[in-house]
C-alpha positions as protocol buffer text, in pm:
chain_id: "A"
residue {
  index: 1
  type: UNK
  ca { x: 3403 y: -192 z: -7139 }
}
residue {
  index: 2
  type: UNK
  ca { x: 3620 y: -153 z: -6821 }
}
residue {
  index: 3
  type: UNK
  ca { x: 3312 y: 83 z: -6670 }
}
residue {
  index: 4
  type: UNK
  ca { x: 3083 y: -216 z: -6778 }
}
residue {
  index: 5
  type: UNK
  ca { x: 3230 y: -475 z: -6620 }
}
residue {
  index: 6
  type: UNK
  ca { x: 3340 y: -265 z: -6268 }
}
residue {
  index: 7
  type: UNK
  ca { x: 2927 y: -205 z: -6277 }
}
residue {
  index: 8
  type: UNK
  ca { x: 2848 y: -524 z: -6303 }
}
residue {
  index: 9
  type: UNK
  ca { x: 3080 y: -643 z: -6001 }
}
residue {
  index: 10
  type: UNK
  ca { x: 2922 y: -349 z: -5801 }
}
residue {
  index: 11
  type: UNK
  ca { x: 2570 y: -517 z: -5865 }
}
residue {
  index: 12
  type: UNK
  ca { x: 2695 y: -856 z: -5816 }
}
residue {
  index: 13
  type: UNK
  ca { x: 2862 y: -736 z: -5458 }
}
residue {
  index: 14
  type: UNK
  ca { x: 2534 y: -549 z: -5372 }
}
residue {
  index: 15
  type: UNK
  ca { x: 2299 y: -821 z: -5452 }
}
residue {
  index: 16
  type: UNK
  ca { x: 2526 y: -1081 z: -5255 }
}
residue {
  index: 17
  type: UNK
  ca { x: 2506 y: -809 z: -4938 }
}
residue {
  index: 18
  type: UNK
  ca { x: 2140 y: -786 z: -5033 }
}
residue {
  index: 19
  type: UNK
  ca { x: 2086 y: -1139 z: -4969 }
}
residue {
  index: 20
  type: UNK
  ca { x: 2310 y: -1163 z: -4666 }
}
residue {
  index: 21
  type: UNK
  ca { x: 2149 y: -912 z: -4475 }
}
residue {
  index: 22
  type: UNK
  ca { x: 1821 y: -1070 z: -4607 }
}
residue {
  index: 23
  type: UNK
  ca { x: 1906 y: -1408 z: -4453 }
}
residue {
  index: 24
  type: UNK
  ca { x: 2052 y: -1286 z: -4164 }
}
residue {
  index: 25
  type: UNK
  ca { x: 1772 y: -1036 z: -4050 }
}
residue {
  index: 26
  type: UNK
  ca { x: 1545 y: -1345 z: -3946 }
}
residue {
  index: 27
  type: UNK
  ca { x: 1825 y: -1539 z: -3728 }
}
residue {
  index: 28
  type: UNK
  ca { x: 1904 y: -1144 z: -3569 }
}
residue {
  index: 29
  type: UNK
  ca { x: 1522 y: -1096 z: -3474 }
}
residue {
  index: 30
  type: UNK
  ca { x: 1495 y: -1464 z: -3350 }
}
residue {
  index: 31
  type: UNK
  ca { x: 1767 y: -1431 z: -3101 }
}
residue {
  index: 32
  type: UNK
  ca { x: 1600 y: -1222 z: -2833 }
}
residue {
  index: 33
  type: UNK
  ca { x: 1264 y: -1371 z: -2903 }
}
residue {
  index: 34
  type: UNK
  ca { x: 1458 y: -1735 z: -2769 }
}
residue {
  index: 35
  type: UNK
  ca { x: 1625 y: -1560 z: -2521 }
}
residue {
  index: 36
  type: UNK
  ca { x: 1282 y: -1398 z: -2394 }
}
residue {
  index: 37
  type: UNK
  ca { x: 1100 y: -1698 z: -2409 }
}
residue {
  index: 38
  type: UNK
  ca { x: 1339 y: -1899 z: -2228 }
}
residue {
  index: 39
  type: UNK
  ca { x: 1351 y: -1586 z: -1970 }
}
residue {
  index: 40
  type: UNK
  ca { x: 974 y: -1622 z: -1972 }
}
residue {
  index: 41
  type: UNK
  ca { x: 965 y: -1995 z: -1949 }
}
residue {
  index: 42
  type: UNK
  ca { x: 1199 y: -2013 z: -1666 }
}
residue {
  index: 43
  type: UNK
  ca { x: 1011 y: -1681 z: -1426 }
}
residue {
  index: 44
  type: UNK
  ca { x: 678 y: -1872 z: -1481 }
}
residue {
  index: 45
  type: UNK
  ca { x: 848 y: -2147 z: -1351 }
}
residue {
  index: 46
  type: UNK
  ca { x: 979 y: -2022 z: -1094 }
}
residue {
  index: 47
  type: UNK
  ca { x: 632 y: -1896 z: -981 }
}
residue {
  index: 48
  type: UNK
  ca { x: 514 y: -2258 z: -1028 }
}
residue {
  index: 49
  type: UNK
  ca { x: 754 y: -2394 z: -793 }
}
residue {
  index: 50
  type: UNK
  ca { x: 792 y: -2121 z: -494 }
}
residue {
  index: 51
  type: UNK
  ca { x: 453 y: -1912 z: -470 }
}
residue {
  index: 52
  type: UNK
  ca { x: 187 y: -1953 z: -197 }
}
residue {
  index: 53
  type: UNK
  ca { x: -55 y: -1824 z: -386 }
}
residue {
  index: 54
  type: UNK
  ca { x: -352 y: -2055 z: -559 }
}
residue {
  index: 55
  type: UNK
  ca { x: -398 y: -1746 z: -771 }
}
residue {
  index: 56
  type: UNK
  ca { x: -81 y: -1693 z: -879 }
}
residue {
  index: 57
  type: UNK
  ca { x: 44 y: -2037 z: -939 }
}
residue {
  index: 58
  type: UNK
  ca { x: -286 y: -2077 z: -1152 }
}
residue {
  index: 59
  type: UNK
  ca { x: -173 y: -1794 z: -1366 }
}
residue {
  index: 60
  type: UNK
  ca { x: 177 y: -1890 z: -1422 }
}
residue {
  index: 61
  type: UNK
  ca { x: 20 y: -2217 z: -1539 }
}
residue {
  index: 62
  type: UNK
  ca { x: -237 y: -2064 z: -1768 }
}
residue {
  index: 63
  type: UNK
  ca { x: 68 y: -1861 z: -1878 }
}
residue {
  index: 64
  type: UNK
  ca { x: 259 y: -2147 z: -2017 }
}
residue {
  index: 65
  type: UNK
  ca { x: -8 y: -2328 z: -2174 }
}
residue {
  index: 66
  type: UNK
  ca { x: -45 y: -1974 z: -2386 }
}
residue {
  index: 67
  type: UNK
  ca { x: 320 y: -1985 z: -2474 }
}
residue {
  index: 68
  type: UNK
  ca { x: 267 y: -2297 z: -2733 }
}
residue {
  index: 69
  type: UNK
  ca { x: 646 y: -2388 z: -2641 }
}
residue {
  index: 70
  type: UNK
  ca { x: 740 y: -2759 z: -2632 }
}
residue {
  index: 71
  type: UNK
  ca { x: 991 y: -2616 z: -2341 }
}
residue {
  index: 72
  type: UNK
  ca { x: 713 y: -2538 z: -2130 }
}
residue {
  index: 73
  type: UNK
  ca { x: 644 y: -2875 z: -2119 }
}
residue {
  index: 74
  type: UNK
  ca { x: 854 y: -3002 z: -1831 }
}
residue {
  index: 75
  type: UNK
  ca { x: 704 y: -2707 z: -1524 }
}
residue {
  index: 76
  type: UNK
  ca { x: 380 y: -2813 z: -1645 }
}
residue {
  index: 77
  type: UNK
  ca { x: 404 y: -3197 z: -1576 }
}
residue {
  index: 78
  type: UNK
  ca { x: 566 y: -3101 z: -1315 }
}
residue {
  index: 79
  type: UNK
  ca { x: 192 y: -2893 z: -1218 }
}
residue {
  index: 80
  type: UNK
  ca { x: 28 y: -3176 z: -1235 }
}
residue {
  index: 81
  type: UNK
  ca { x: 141 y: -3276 z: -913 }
}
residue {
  index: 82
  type: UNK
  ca { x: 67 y: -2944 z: -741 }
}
residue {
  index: 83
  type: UNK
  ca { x: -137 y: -2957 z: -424 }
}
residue {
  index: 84
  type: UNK
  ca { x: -422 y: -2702 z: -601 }
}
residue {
  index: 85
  type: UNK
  ca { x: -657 y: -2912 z: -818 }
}
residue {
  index: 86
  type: UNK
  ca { x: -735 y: -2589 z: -1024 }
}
residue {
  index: 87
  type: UNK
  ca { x: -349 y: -2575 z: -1113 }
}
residue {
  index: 88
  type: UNK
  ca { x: -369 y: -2959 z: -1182 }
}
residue {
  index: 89
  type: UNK
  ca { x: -647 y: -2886 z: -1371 }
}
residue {
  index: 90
  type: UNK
  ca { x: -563 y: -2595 z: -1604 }
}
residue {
  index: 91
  type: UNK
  ca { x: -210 y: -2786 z: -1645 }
}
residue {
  index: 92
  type: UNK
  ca { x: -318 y: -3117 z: -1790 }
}
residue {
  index: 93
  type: UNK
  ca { x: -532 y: -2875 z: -2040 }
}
residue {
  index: 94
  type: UNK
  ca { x: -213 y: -2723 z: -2135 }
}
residue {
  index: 95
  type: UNK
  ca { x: -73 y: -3031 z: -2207 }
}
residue {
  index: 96
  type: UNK
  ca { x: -339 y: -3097 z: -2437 }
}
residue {
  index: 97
  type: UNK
  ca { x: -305 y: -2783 z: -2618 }
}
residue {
  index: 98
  type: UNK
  ca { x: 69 y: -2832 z: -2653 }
}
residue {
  index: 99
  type: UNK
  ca { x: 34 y: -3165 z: -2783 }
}
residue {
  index: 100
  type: UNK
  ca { x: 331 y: -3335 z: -2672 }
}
residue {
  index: 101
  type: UNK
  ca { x: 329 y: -3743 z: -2693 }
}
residue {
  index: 102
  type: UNK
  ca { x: 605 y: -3712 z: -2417 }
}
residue {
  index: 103
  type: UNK
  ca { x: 366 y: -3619 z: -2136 }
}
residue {
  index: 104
  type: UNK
  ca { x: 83 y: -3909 z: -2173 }
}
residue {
  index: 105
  type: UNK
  ca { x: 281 y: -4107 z: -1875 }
}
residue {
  index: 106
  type: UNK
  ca { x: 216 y: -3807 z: -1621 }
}
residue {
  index: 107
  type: UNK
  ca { x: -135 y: -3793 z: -1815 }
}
residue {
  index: 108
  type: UNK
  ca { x: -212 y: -4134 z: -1731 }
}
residue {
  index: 109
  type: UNK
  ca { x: -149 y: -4074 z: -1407 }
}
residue {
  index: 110
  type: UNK
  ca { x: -310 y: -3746 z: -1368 }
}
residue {
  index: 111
  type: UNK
  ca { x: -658 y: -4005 z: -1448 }
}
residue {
  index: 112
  type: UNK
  ca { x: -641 y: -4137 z: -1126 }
}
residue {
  index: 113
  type: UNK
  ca { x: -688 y: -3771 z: -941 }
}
residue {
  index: 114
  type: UNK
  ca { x: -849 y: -3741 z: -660 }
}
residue {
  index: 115
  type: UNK
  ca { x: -997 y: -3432 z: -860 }
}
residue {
  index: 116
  type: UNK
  ca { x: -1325 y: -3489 z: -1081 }
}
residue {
  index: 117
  type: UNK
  ca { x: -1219 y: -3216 z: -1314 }
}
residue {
  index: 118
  type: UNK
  ca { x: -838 y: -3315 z: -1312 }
}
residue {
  index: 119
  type: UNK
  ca { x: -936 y: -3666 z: -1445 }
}
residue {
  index: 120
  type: UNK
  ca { x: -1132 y: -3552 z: -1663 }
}
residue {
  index: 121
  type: UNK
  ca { x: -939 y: -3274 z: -1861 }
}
residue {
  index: 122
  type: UNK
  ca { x: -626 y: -3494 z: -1827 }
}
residue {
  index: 123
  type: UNK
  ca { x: -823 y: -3747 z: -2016 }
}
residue {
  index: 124
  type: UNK
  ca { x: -916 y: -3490 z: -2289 }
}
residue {
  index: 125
  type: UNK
  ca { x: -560 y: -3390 z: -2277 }
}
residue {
  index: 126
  type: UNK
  ca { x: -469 y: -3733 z: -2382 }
}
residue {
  index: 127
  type: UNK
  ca { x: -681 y: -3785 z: -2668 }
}
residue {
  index: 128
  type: UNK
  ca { x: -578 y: -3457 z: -2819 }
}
residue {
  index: 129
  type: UNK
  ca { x: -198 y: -3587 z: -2832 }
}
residue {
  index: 130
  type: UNK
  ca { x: -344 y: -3913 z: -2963 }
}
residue {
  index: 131
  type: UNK
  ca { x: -507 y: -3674 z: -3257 }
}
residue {
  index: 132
  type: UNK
  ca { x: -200 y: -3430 z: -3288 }
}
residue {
  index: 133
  type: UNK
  ca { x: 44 y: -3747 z: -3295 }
}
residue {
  index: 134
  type: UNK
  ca { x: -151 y: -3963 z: -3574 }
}
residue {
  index: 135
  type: UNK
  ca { x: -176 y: -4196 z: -3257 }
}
residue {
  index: 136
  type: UNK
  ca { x: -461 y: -4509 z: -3202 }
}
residue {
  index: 137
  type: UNK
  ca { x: -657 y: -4388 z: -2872 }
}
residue {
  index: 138
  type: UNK
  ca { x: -657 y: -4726 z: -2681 }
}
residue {
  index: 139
  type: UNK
  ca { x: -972 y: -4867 z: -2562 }
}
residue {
  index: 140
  type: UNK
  ca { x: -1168 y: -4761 z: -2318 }
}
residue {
  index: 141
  type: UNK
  ca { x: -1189 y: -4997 z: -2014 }
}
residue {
  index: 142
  type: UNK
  ca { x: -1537 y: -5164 z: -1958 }
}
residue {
  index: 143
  type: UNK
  ca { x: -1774 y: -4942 z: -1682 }
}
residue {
  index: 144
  type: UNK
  ca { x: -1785 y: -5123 z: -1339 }
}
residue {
  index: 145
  type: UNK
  ca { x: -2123 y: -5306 z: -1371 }
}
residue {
  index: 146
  type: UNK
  ca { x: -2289 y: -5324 z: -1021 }
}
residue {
  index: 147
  type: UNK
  ca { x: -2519 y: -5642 z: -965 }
}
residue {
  index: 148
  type: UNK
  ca { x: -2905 y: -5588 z: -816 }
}
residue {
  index: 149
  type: UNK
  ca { x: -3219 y: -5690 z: -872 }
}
residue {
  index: 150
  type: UNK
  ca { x: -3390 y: -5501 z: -1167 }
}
residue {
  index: 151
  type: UNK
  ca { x: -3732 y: -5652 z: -1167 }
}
residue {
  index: 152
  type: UNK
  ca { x: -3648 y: -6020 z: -1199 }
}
residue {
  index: 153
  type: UNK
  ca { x: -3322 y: -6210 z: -1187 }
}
residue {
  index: 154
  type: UNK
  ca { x: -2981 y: -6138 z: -1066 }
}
residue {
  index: 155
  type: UNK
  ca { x: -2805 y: -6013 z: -1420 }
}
residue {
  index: 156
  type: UNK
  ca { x: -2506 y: -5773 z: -1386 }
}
residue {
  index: 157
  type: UNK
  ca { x: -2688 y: -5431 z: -1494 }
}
residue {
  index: 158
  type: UNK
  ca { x: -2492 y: -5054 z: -1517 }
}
residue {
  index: 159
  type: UNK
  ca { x: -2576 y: -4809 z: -1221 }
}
residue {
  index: 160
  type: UNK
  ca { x: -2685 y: -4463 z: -1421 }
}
residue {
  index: 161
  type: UNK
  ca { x: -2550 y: -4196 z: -1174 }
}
residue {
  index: 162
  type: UNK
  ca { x: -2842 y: -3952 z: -1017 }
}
residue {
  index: 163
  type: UNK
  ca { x: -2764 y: -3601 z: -954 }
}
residue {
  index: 164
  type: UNK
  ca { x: -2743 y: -3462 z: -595 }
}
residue {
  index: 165
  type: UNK
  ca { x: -2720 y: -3124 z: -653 }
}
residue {
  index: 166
  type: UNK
  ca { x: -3005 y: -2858 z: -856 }
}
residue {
  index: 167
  type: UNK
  ca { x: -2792 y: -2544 z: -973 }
}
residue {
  index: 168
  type: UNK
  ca { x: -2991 y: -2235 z: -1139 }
}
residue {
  index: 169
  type: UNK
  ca { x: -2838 y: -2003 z: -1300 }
}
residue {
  index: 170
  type: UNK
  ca { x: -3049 y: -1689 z: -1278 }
}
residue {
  index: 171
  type: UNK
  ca { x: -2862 y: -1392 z: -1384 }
}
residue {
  index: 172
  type: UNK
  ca { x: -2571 y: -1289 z: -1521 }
}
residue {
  index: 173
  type: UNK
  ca { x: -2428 y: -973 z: -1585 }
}
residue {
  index: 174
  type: UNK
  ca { x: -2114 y: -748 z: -1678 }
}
residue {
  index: 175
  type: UNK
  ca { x: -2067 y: -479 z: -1383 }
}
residue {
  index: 176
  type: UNK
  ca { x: -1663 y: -365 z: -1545 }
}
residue {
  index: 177
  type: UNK
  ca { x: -1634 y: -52 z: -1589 }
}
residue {
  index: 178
  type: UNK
  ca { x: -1505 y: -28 z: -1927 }
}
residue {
  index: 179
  type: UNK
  ca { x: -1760 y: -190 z: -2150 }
}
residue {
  index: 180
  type: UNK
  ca { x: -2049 y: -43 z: -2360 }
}
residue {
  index: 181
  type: UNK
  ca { x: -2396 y: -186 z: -2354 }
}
residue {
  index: 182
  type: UNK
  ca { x: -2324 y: -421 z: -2631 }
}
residue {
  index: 183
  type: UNK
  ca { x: -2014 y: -515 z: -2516 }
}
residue {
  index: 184
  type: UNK
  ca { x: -2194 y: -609 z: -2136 }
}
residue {
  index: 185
  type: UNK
  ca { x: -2446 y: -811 z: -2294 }
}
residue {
  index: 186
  type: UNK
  ca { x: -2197 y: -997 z: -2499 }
}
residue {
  index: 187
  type: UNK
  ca { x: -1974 y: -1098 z: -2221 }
}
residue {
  index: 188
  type: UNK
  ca { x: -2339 y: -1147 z: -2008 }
}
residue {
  index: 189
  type: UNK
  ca { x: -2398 y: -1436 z: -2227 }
}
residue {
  index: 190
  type: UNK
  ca { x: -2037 y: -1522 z: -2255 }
}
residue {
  index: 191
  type: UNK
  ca { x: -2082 y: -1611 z: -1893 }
}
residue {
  index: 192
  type: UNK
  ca { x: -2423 y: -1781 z: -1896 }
}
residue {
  index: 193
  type: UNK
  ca { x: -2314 y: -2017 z: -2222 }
}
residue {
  index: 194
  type: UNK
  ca { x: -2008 y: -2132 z: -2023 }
}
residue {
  index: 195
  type: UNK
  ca { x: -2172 y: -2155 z: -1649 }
}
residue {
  index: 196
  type: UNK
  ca { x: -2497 y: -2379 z: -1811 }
}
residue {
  index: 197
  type: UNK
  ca { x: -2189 y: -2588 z: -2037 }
}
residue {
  index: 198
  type: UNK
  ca { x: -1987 y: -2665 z: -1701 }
}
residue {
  index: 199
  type: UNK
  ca { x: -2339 y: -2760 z: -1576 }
}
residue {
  index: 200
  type: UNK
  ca { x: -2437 y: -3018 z: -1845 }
}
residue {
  index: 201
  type: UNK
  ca { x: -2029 y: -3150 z: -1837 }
}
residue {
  index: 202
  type: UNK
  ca { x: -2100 y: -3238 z: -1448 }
}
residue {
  index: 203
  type: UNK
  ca { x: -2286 y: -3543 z: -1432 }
}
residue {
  index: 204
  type: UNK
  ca { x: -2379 y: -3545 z: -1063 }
}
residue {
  index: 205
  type: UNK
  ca { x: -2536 y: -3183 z: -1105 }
}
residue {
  index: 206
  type: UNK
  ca { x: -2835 y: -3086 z: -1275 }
}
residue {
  index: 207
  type: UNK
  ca { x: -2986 y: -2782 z: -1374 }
}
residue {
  index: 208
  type: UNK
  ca { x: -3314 y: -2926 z: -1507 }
}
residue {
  index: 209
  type: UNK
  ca { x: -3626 y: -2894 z: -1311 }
}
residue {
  index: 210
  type: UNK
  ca { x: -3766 y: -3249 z: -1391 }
}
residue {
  index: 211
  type: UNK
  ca { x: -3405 y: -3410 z: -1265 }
}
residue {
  index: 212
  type: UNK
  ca { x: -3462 y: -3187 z: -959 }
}
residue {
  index: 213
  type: UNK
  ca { x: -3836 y: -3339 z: -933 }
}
residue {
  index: 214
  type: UNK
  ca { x: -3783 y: -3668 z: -973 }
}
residue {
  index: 215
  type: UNK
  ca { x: -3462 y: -3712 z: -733 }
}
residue {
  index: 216
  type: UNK
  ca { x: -3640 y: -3387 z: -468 }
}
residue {
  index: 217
  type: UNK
  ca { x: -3326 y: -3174 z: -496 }
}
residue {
  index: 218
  type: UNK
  ca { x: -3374 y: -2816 z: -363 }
}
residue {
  index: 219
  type: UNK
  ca { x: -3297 y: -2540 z: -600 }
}
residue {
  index: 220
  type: UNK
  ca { x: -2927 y: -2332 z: -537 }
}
residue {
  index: 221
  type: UNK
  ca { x: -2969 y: -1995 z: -737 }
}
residue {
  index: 222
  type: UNK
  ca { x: -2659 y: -1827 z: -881 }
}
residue {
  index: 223
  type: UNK
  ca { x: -2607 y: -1457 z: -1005 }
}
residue {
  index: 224
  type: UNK
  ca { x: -2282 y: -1432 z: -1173 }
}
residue {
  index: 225
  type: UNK
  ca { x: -2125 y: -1089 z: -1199 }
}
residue {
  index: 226
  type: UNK
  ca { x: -1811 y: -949 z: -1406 }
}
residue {
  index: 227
  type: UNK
  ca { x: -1630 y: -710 z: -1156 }
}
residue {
  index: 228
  type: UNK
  ca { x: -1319 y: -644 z: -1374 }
}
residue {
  index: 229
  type: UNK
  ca { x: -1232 y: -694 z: -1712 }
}
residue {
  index: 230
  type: UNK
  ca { x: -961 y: -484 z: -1818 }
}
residue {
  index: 231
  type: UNK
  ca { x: -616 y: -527 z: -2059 }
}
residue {
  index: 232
  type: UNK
  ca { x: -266 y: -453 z: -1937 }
}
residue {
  index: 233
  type: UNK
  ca { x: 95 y: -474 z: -2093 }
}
residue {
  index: 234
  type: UNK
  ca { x: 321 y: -654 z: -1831 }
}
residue {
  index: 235
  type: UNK
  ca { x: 637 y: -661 z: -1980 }
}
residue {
  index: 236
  type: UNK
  ca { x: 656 y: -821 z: -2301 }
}
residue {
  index: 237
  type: UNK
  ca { x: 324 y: -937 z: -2317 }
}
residue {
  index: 238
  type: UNK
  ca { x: -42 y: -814 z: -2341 }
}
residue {
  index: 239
  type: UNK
  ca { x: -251 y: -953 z: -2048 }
}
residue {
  index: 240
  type: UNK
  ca { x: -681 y: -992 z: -2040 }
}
residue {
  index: 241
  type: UNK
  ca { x: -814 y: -957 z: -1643 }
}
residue {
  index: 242
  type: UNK
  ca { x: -1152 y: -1105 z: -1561 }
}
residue {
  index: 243
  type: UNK
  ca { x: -1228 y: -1130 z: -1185 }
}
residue {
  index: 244
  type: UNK
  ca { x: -1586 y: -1239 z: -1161 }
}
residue {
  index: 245
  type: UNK
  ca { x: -1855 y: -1274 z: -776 }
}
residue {
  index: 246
  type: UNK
  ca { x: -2066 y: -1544 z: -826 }
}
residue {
  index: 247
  type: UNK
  ca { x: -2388 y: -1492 z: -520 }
}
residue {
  index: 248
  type: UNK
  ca { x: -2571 y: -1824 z: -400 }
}
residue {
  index: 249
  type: UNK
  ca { x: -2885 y: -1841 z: -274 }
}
residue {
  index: 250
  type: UNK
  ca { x: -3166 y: -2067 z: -148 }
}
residue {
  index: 251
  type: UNK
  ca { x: -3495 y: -2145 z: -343 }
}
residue {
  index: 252
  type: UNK
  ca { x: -3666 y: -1860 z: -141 }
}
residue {
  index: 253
  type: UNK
  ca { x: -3393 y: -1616 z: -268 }
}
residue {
  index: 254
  type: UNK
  ca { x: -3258 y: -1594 z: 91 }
}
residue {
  index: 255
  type: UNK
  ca { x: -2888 y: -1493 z: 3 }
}
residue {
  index: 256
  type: UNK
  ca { x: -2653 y: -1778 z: 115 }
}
residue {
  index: 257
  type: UNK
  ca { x: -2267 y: -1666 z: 23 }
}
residue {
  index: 258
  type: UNK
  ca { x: -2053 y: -1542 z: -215 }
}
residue {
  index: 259
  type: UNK
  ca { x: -1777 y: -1649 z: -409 }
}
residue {
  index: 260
  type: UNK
  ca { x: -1484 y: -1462 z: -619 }
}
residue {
  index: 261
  type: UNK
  ca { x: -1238 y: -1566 z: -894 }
}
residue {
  index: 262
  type: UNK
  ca { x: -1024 y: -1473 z: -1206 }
}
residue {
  index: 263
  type: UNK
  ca { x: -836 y: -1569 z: -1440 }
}
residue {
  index: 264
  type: UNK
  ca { x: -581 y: -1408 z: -1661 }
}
residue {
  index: 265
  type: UNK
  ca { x: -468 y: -1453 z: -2067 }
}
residue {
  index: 266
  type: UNK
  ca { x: -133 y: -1297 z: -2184 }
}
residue {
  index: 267
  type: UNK
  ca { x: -47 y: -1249 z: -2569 }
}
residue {
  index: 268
  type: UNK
  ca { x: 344 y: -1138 z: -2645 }
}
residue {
  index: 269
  type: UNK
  ca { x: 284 y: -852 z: -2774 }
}
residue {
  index: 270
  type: UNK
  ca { x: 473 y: -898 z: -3062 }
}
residue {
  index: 271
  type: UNK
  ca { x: 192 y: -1088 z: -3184 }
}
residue {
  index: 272
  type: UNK
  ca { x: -52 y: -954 z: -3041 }
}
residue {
  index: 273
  type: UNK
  ca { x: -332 y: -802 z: -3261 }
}
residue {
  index: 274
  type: UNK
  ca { x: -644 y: -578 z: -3146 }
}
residue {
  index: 275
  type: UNK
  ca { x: -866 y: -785 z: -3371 }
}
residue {
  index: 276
  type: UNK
  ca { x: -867 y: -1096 z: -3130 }
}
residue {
  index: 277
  type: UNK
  ca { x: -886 y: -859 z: -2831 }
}
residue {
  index: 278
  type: UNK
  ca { x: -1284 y: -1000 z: -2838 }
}
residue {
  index: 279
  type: UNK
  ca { x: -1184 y: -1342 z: -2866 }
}
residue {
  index: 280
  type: UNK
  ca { x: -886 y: -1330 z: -2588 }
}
residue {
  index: 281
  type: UNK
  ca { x: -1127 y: -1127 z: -2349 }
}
residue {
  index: 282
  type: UNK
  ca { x: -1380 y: -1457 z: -2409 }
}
residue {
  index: 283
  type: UNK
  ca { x: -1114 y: -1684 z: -2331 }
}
residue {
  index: 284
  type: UNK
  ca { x: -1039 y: -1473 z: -1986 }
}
residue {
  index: 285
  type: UNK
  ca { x: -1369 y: -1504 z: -1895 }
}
residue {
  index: 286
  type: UNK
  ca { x: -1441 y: -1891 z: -2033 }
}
residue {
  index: 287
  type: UNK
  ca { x: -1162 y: -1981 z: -1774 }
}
residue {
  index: 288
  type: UNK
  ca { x: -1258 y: -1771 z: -1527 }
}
residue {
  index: 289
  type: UNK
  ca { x: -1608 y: -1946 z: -1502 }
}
residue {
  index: 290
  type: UNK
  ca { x: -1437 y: -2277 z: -1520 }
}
residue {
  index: 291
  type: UNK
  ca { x: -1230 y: -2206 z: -1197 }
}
residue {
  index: 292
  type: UNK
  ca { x: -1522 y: -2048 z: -1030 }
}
residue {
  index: 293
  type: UNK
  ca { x: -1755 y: -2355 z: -1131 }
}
residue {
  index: 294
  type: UNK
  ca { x: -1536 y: -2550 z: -927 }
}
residue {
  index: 295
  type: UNK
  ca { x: -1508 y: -2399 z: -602 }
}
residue {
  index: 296
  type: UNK
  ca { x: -1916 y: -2359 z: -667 }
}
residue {
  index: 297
  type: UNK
  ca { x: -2027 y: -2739 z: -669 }
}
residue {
  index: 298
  type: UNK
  ca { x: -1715 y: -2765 z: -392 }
}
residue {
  index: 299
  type: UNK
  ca { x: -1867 y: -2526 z: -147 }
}
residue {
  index: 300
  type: UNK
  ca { x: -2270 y: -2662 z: -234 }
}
residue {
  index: 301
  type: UNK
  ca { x: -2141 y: -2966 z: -108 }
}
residue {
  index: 302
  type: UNK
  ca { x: -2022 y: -2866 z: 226 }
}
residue {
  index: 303
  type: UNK
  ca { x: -2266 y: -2628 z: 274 }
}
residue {
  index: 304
  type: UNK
  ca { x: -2670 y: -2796 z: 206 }
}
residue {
  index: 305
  type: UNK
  ca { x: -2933 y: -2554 z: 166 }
}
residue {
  index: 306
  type: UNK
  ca { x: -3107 y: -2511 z: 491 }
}
């Protein structure tokens, strides 16, 4: 009986330091995970606020949006006042993403950039916290109506914006060194899908021959190349490279310039699972097209086709 009952206080004791170590196993393996984040959080930062470098600075931003960490919110308002529209850009995304009701008043403001592209992903920023938050989107203002003569009378009447610049995108093509044939033609059309979407997104550029027609645009050819595409672990985190050289050229084919970019994608790699390398490597590239696309209609505008 005595041998019965010491038994039973044995497996009482052992369940009781069963369950202990059971409940106390998550808040152990949590503890560095906060104190890398925050670690990660505040070098990022740090990067945000002292580096010279577009490129960098860009990174660090694209970084934090990748966290998912409502404490990454404050460095990346604060990026939407950085003197790089790309960093504005990519930042008010982030906010988006992280869906944070907190930043619509630097959102708000970010809709009055001087950027094109900063207004308009700040904006989409904004109505993804409306979604994320349960929140009413307000309504849209009214468009300016210009006044003019449209045949007869003197009626206000909406001025449909024309295109002034014909972008074709001729080839694209994976050059990296560490891709199969599959694999090139997959991040080929990766490229060509997101170059032709940026296209169609930009209202003042067309990539239709009948726009370019009717408003006697000149063609601007484009060959967009993958240089690099290649995974590295940098610290605690997996990170996705794609640099990409975009060539212009005249409607002869008369080579004009060139143009490079990149962007980069880290995963922690505590989370990080081979399975989605495809879809991280398609999110490298996506915003490395995005960045380029910019300083592409930038440069077509201060440089005309002779």
């Amino acid at each position: 009986m005595n041998q019965s009952c010491t038994m039973r206080r044995a497996r009482r004791r052992l369940g009781w330091f069963l369950g202990a170590a059971a409940a106390l196993a998550p808040l152990a393996a949590a503890a560095p995970v906060r104190a890398e984040d925050d670690s990660r959080i505040a070098s990022l930062s740090q990067t945000l606020s002292t580096s010279s470098s577009d490129k960098e600075r860009i990174s660090a931003v694209t970084a934090l949006g990748r966290l998912g960490d409502k404490r990454a919110l404050r460095p990346l308002v604060s990026a939407l006042r950085d003197h790089s529209a790309m960093v504005r850009a990519v930042a008010a995304a982030a906010l988006g993403k992280l869906g944070h009701r907190a930043a619509l008043p630097a959102l708000r403001t970010a809709c009055d950039d001087d950027d094109a592209l900063v207004r308009k992903r700040a904006q989409q920023a904004m109505s993804e916290i409306y979604v994320a938050n349960g929140m009413d989107a307000p309504a849209p203002e009214p468009a300016p109506l210009a006044r003019g003569r449209a045949g007869f009378g003197s009626q206000p009447r909406a001025l449909s914006a024309r295109p002034d610049l014909y972008v074709v995108v001729r080839t694209t093509a994976d050059d990296s060194q560490r891709a199969d044939t599959r694999a090139r033609q997959v991040n080929s059309d990766i490229l060509r899908s997101t170059m032709l979407t940026a296209l169609r997104s930009e209202p003042m550029v067309t990539s239709a021959a009948a726009d370019a027609s009717r408003y006697g645009l000149t063609a601007r050819h484009v060959d967009l190349t993958i240089t690099k595409l290649e995974q590295h672990v940098v610290g605690g985190y997996v990170e996705i490279e794609a640099q990409l050289r975009l060539a212009i050229s005249d409607s002869r084919g008369k080579m004009e310039s060139f143009l490079s970019g990149g962007a980069k994608v880290q995963v922690p790699r505590r989370s990080f699972d081979a399975r989605y390398l495809p879809q991280v490597k398609r999110e490298a590239l996506e915003n490395a097209v995005k960045g380029l696309f910019d300083k592409l209609i930038a440069h077509l505008r201060r440089t005309p086709s002779s």
